[in-house]
KOLMARZA-217767 format. One record per residue (C-alpha): residue number from 1; residue in one letter; x, y, z. Coordinates in Angstrom, 2 decimals. Example, Ala and Ser with C-alpha at 12.3 -4.5 7.8 and 13.67 -1.06 7.14 Angstrom:
<node i="1" aa="A" xx="12.30" yy="-4.50" zz="7.80"/>
<node i="2" aa="S" xx="13.67" yy="-1.06" zz="7.14"/>
END
This chain:
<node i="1" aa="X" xx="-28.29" yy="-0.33" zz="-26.67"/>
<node i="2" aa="X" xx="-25.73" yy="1.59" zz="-24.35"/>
<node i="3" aa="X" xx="-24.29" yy="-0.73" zz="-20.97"/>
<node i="4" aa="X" xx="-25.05" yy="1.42" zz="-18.34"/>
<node i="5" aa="X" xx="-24.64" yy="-1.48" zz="-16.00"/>
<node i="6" aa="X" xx="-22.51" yy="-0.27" zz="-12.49"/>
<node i="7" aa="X" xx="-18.58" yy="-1.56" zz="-12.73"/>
<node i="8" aa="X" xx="-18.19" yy="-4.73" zz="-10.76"/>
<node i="9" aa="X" xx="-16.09" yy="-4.29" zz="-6.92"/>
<node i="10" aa="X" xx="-13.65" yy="-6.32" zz="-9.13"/>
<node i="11" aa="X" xx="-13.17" yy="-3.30" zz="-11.61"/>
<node i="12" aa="X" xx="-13.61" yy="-0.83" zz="-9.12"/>
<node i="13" aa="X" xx="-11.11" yy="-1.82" zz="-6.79"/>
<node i="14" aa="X" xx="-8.43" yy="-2.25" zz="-9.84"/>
<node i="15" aa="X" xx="-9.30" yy="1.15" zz="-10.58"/>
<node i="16" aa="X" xx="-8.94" yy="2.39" zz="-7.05"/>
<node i="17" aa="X" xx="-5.59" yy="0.55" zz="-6.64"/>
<node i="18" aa="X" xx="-4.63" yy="2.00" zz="-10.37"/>
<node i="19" aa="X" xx="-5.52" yy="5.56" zz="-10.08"/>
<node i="20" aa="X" xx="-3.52" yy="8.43" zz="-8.91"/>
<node i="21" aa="X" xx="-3.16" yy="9.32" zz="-5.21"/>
<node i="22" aa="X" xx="-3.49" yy="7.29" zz="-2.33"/>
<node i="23" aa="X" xx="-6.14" yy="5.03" zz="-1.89"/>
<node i="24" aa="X" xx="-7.06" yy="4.39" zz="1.94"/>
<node i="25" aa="X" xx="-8.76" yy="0.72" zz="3.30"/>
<node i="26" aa="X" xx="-10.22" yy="0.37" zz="6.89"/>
<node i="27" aa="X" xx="-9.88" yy="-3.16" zz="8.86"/>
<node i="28" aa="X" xx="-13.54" yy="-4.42" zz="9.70"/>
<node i="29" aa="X" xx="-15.06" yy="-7.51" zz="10.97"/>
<node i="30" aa="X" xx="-18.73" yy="-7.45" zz="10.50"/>
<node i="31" aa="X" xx="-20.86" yy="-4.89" zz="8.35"/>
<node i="32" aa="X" xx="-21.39" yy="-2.56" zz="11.02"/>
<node i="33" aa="X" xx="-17.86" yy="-1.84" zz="11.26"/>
<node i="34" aa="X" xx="-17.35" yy="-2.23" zz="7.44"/>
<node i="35" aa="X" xx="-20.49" yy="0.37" zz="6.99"/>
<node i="36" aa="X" xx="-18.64" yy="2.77" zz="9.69"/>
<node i="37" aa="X" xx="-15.85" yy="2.16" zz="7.53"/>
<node i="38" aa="X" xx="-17.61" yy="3.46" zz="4.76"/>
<node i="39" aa="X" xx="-19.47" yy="6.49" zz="6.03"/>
<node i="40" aa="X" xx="-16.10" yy="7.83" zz="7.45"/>
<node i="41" aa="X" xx="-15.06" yy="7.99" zz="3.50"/>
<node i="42" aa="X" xx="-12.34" yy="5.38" zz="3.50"/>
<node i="43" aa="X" xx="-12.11" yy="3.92" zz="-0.47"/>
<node i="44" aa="X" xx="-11.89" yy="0.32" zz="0.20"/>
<node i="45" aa="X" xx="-12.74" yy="-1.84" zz="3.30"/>
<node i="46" aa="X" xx="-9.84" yy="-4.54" zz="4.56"/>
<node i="47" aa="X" xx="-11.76" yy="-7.93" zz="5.58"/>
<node i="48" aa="X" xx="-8.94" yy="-8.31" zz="8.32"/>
<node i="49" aa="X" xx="-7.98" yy="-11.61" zz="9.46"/>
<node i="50" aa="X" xx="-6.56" yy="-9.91" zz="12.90"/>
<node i="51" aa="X" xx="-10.25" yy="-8.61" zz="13.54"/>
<node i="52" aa="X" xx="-12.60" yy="-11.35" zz="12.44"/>
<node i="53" aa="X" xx="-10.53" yy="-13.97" zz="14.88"/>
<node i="54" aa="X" xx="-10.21" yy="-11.33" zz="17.66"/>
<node i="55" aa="X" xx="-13.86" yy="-11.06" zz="17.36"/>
<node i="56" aa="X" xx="-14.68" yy="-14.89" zz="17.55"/>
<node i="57" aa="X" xx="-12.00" yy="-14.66" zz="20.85"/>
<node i="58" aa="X" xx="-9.32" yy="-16.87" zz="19.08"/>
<node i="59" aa="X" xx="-5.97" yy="-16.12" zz="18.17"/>
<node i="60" aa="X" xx="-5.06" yy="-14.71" zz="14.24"/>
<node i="61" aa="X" xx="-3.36" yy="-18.19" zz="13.52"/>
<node i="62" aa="X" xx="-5.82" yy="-20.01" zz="11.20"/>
<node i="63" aa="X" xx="-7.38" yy="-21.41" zz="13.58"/>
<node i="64" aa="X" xx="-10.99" yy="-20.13" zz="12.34"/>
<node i="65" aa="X" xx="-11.31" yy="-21.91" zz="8.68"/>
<node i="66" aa="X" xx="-11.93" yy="-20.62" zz="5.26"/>
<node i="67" aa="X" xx="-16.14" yy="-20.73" zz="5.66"/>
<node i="68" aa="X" xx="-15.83" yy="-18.64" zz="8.89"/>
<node i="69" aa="X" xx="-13.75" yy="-15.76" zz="6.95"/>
<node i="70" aa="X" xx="-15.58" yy="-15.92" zz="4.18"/>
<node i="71" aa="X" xx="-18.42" yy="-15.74" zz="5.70"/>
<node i="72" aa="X" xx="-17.75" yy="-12.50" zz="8.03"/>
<node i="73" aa="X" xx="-16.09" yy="-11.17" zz="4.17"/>
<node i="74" aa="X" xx="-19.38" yy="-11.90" zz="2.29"/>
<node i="75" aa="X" xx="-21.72" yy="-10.64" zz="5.05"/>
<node i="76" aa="X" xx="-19.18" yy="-6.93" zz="4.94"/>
<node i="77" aa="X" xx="-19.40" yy="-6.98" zz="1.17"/>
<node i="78" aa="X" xx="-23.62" yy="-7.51" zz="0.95"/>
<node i="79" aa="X" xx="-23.44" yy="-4.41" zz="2.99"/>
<node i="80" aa="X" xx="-21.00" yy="-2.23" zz="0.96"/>
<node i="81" aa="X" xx="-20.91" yy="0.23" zz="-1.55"/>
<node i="82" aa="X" xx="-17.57" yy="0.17" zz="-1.68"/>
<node i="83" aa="X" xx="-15.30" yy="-2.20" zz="-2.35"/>
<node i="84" aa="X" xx="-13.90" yy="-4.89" zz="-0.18"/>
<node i="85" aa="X" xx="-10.40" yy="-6.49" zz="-0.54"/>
<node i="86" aa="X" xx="-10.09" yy="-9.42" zz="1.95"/>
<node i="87" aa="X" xx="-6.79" yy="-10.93" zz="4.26"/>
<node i="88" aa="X" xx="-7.17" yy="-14.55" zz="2.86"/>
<node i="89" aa="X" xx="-4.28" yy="-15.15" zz="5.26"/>
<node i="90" aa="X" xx="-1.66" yy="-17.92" zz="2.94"/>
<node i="91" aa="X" xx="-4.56" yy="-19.33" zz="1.17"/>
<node i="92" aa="X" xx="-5.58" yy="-21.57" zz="3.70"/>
<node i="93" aa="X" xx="-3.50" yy="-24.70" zz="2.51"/>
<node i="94" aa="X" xx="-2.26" yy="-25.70" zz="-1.26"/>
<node i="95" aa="X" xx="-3.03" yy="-24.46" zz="-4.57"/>
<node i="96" aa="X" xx="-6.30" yy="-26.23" zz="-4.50"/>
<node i="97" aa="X" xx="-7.22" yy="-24.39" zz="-1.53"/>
<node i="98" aa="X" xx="-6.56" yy="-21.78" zz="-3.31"/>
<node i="99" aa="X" xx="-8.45" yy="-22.06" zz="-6.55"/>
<node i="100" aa="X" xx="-11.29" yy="-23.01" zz="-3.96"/>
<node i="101" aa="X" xx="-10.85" yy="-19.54" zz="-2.14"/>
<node i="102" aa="X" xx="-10.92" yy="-17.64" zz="-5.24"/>
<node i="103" aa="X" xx="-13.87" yy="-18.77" zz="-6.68"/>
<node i="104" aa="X" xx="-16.10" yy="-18.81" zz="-3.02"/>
<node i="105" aa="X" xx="-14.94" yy="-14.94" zz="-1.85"/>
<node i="106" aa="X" xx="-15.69" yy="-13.97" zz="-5.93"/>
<node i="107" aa="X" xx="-18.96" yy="-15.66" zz="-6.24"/>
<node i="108" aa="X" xx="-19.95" yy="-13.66" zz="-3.04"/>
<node i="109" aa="X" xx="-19.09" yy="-10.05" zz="-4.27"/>
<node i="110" aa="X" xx="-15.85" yy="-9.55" zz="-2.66"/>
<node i="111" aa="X" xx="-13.48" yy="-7.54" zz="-5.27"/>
<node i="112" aa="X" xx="-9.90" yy="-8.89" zz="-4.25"/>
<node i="113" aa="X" xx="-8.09" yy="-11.10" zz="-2.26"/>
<node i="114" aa="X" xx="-4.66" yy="-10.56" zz="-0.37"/>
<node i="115" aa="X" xx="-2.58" yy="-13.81" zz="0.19"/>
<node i="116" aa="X" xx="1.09" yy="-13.32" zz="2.10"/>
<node i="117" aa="X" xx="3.72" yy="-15.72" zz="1.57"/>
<node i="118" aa="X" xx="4.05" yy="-16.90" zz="4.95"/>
<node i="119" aa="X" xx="3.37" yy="-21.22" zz="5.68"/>
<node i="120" aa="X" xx="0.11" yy="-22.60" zz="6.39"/>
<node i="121" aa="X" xx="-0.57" yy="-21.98" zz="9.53"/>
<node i="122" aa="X" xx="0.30" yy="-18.50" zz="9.87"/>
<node i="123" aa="X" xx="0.72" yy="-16.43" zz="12.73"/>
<node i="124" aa="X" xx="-0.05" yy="-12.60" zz="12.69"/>
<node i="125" aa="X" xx="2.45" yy="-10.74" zz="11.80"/>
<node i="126" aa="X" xx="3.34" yy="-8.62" zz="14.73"/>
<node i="127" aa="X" xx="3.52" yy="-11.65" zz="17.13"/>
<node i="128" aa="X" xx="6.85" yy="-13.72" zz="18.13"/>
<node i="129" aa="X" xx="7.06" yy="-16.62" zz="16.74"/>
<node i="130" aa="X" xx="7.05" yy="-18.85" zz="13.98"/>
<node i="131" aa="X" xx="7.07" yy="-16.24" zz="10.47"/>
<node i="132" aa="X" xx="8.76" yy="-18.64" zz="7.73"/>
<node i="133" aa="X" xx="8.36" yy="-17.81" zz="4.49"/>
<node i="134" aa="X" xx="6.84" yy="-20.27" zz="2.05"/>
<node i="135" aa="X" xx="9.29" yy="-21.81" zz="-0.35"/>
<node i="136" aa="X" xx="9.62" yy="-19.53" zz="-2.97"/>
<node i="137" aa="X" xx="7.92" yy="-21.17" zz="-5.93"/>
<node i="138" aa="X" xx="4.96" yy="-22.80" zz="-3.70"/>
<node i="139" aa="X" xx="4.03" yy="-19.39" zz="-3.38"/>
<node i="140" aa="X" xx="4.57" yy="-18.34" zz="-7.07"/>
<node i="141" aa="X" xx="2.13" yy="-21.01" zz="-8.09"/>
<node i="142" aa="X" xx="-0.63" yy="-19.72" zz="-5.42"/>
<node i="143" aa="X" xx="-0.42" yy="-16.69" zz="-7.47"/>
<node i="144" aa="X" xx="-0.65" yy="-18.38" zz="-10.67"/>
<node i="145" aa="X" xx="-3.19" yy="-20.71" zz="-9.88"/>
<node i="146" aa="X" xx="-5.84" yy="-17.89" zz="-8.43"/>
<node i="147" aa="X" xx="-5.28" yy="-15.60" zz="-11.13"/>
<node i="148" aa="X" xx="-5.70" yy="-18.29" zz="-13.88"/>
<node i="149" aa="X" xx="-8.99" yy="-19.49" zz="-11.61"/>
<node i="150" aa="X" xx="-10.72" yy="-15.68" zz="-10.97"/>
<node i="151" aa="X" xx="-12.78" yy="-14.05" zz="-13.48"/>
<node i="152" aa="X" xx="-12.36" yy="-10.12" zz="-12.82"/>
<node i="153" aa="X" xx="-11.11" yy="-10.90" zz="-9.06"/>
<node i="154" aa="X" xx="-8.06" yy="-8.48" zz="-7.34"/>
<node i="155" aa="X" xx="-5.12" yy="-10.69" zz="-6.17"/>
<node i="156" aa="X" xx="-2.49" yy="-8.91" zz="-4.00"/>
<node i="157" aa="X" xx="0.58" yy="-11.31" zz="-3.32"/>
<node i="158" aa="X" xx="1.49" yy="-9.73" zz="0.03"/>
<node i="159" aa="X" xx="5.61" yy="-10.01" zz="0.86"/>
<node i="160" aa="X" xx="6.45" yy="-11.01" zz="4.28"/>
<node i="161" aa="X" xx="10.56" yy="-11.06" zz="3.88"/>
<node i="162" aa="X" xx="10.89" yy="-8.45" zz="5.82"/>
<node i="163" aa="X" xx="8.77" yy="-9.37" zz="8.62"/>
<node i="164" aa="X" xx="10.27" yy="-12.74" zz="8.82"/>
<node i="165" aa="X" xx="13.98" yy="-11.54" zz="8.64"/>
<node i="166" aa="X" xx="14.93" yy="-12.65" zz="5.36"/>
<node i="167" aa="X" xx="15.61" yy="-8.76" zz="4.37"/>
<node i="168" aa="X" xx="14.98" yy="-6.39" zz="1.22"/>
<node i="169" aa="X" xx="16.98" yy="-8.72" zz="-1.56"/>
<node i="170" aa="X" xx="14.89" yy="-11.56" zz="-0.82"/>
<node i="171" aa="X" xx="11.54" yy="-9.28" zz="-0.66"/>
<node i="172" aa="X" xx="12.65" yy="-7.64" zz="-3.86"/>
<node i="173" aa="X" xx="13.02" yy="-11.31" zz="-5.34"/>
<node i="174" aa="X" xx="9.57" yy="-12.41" zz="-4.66"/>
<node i="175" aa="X" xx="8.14" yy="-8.99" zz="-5.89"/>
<node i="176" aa="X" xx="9.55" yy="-9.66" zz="-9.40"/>
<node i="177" aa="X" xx="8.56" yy="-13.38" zz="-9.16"/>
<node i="178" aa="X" xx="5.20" yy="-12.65" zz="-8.03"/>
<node i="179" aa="X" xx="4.81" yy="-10.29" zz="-10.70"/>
<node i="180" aa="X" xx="5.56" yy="-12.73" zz="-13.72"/>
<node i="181" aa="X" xx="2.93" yy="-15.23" zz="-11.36"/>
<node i="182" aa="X" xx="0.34" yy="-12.38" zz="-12.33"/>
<node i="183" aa="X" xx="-0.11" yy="-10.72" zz="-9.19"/>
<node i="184" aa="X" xx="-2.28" yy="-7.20" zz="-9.78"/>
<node i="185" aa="X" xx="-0.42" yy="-5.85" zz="-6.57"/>
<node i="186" aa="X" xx="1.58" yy="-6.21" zz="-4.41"/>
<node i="187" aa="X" xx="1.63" yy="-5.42" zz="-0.27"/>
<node i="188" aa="X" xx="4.67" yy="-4.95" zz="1.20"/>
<node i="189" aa="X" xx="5.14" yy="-5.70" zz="5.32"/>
<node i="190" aa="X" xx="6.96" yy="-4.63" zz="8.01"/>
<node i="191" aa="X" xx="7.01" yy="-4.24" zz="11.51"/>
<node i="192" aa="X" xx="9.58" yy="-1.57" zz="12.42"/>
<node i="193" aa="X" xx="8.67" yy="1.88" zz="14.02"/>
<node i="194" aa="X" xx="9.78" yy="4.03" zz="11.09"/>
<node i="195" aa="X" xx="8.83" yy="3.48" zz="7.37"/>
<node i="196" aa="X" xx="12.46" yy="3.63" zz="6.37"/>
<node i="197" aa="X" xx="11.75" yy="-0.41" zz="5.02"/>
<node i="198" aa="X" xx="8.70" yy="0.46" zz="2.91"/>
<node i="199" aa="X" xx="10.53" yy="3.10" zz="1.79"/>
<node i="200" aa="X" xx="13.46" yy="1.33" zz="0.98"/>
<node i="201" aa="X" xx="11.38" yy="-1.29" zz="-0.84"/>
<node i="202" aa="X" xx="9.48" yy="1.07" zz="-2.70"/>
<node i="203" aa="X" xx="12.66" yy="2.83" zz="-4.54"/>
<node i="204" aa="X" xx="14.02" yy="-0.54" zz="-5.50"/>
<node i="205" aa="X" xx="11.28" yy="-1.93" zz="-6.71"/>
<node i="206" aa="X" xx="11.00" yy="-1.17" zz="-10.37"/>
<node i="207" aa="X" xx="8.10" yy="-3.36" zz="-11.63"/>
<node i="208" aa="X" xx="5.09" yy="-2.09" zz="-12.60"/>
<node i="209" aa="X" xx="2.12" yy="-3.11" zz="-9.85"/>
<node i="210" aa="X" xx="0.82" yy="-0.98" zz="-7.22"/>
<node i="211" aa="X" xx="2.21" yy="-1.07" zz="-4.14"/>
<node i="212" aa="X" xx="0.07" yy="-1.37" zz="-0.72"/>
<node i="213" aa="X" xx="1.56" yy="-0.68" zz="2.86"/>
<node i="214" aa="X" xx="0.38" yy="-1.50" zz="5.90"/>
<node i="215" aa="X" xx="1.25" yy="1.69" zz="8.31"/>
<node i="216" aa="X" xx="-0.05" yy="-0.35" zz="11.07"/>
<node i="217" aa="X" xx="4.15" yy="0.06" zz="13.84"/>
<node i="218" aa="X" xx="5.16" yy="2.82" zz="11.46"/>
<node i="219" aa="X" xx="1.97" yy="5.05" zz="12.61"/>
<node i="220" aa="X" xx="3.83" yy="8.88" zz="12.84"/>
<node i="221" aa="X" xx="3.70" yy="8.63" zz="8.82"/>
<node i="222" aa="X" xx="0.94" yy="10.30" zz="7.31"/>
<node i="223" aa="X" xx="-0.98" yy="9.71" zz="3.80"/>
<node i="224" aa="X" xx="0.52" yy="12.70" zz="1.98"/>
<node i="225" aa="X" xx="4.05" yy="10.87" zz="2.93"/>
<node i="226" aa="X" xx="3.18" yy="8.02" zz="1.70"/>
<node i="227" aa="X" xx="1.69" yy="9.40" zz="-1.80"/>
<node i="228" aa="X" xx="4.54" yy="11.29" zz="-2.08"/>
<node i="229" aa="X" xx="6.89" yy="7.81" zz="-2.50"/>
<node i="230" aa="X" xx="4.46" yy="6.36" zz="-4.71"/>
<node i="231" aa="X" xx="2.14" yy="3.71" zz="-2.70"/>
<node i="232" aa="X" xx="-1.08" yy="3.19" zz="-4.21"/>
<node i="233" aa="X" xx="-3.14" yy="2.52" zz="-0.76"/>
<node i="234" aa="X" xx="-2.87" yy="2.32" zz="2.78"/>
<node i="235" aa="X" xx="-4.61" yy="-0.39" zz="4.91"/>
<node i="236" aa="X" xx="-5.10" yy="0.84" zz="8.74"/>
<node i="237" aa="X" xx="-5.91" yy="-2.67" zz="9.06"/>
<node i="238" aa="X" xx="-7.07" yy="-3.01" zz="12.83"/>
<node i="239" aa="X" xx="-7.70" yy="0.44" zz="14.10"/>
<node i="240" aa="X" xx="-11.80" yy="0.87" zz="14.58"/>
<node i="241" aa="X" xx="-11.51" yy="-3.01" zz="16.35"/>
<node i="242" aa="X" xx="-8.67" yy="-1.41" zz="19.19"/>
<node i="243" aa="X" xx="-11.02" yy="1.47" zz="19.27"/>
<node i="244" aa="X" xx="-13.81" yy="-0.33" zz="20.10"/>
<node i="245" aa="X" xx="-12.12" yy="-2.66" zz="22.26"/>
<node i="246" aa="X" xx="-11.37" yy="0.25" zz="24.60"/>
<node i="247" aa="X" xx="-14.27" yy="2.13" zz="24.14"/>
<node i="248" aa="X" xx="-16.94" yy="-0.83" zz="25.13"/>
<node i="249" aa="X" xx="-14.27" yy="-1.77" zz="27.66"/>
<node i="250" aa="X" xx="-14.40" yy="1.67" zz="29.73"/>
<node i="251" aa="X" xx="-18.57" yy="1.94" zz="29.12"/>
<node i="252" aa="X" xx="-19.10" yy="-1.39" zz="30.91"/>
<node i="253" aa="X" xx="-16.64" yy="-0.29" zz="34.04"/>
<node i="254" aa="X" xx="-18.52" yy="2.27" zz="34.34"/>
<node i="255" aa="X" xx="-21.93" yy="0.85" zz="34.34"/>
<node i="256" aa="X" xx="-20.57" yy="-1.72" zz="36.95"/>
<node i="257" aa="X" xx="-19.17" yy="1.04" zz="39.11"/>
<node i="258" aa="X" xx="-21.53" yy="3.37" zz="38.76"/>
<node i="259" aa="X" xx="-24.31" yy="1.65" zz="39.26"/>
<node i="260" aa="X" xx="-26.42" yy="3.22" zz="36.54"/>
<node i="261" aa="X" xx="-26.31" yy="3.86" zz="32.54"/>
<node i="262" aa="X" xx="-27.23" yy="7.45" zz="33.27"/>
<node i="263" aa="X" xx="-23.74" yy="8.70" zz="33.07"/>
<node i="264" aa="X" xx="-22.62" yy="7.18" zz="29.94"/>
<node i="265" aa="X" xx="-25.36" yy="7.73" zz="27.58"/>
<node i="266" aa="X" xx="-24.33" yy="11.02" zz="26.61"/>
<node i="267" aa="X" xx="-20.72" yy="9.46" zz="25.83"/>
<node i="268" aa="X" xx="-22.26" yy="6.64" zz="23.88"/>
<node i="269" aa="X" xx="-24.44" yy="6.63" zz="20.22"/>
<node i="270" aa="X" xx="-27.97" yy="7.00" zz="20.51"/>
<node i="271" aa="X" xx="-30.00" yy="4.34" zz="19.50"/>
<node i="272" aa="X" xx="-31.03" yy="6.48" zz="16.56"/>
<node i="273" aa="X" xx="-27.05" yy="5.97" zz="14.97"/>
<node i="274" aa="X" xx="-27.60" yy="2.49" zz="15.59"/>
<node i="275" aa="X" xx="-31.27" yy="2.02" zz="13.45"/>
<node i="276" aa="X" xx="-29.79" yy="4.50" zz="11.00"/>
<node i="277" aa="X" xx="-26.96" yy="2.43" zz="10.45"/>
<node i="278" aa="X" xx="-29.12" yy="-0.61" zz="10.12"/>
<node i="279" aa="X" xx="-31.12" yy="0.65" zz="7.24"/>
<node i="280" aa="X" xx="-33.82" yy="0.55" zz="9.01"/>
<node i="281" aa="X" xx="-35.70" yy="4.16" zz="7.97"/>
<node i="282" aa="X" xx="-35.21" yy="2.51" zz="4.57"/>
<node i="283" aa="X" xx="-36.36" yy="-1.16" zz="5.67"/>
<node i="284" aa="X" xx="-39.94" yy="0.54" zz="6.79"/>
<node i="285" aa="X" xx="-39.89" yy="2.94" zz="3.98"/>
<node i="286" aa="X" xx="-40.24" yy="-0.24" zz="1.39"/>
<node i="287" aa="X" xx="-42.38" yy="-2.02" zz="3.93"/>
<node i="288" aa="X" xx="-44.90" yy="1.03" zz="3.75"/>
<node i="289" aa="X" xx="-44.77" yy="1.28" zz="-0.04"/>
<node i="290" aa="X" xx="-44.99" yy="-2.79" zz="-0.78"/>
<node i="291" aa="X" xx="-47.78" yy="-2.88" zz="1.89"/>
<node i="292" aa="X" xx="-49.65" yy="0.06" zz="-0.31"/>
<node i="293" aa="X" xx="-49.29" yy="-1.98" zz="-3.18"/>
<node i="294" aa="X" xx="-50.51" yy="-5.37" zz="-2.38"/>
<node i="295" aa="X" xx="-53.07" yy="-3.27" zz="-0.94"/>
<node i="296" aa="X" xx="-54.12" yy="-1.42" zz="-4.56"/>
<node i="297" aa="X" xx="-53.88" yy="-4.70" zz="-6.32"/>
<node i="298" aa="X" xx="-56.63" yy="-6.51" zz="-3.63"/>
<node i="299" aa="X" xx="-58.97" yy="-3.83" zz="-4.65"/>
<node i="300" aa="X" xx="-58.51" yy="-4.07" zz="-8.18"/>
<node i="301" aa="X" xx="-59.47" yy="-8.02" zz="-7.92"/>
<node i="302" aa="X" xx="-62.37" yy="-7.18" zz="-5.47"/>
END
């Protein structure tokens, strides 16, 4: 009897990271944005850790725990179609942390995980402060530990050397270690204006996993560019949240100034966008034909 069971996210993001071209992931926070996400045609949503804490008002510096992320990661992935990779941040503590991550975010359908090699706490990336790397073999066993632990589960080791100073040598040393750790990919961060690091990284580097950037201060470089030096995927890893944050931000000014919501409603989606992308047409749909049913069977035992 032919398997014509669907791949799991698992296999479909390692395809999607494996395959030729550019693969492009959209930062989300909740399934609305994650379903956005989706419609606009992006190949993999990013379950970003910048979003999810902006969006519970706290700062991206661990301090909402593993159950909160995982959580806001599950509820995106129940919604998907696509699959979801998600920023597990440094694994929220030790190697048993780890192995605990890894087995919660792949028992609730999320296809990968992307853990940076930063100390627990970390801070975001792109904020002064405290960056320091994790000792170097700490971080190889992270890698070892939650790719021993998953069953079909992504794990990007994500390289923050050259956001933390330490330079391209000591990135390009953690890329081959991480690699004999078992890493599927890797994720390579920085934080300059230009991608001439990325770039940099990406000619040295002469192992054999895909490569993911983040093109998040480097922004005038387009996808073509970046398929061109031989990245696997993109992650605009916060751009629909500072959209939003400026859209809902000018609509409620102007409902305070104005007076009135008569002005913005034809600048704003129709409740229609909203109910479509709730499911609901498709919630009342099975509603009708359940209802129908239990309906035909009530007459049979009549």
């Amino acid at each position: 009897m032919t398997n014509t069971a669907a791949p799991s996210p698992a296999r479909r993001l390692r395809t999607t990271l494996e395959g030729p071209g550019l693969a492009r992931a959209m930062g989300a926070h909740n399934s609305l944005s994650a379903r956005l996400a989706q419609e606009a045609g992006f190949d993999v949503v990013w379950s970003s850790g910048l979003e999810i804490s902006a969006a519970a008002g706290v700062p991206d510096a661990n301090i909402l725990s593993m159950p909160d992320c995982l959580r806001a990661a599950a509820d995106m992935a129940a919604a998907l179609e696509i699959p979801l990779l998600a920023d597990c941040d440094s694994g929220y503590g030790g190697v048993g942390n780890v192995v605990h991550m890894v087995r919660s975010y792949e028992a609730r359908g999320v296809a990968g995980v992307c853990v940076e090699d930063k100390r627990f706490p970390k801070l975001n990336s792109f904020v002064e402060g405290d960056q320091e790397l994790a000792p170097l073999d700490d971080f190889a066993a992270k890698i070892r530990a939650a790719t021993e632990t998953r069953e079909e589960l992504v794990v990007v080791a994500r390289l923050e050397a050259l956001i933390s100073g330490r330079g391209m040598a000591e990135a390009l040393r953690r890329a081959e270690v991480y690699e004999r750790a078992g890493a599927d990919a890797l994720l390579i961060h920085s934080k300059i204006a230009e991608p001439d690091e990325v770039y940099a990284f990406r000619e040295a580097y002469d192992g054999d996993l895909p490569v993911v950037v983040v093109p998040t201060t480097y922004n005038r470089v387009t996808a073509v560019e970046l398929e061109e030096r031989g990245f696997a995927m993109a992650i605009y890893a916060n751009h629909a949240l500072r959209s939003a944050i400026r859209a809902m931000r000018e609509t409620l000014h102007r409902i305070i100034d104005d007076g009135t919501t008569f002005h913005i409603e034809p600048e704003i989606a129709p409740l229609k966008e909203v109910f479509d992308l709730q499911g609901t047409a498709l919630m009342l749909e099975r509603q009708n034909h359940y209802e129908a049913l239990g309906r035909e069977l009530a007459e049979v035992a009549e």
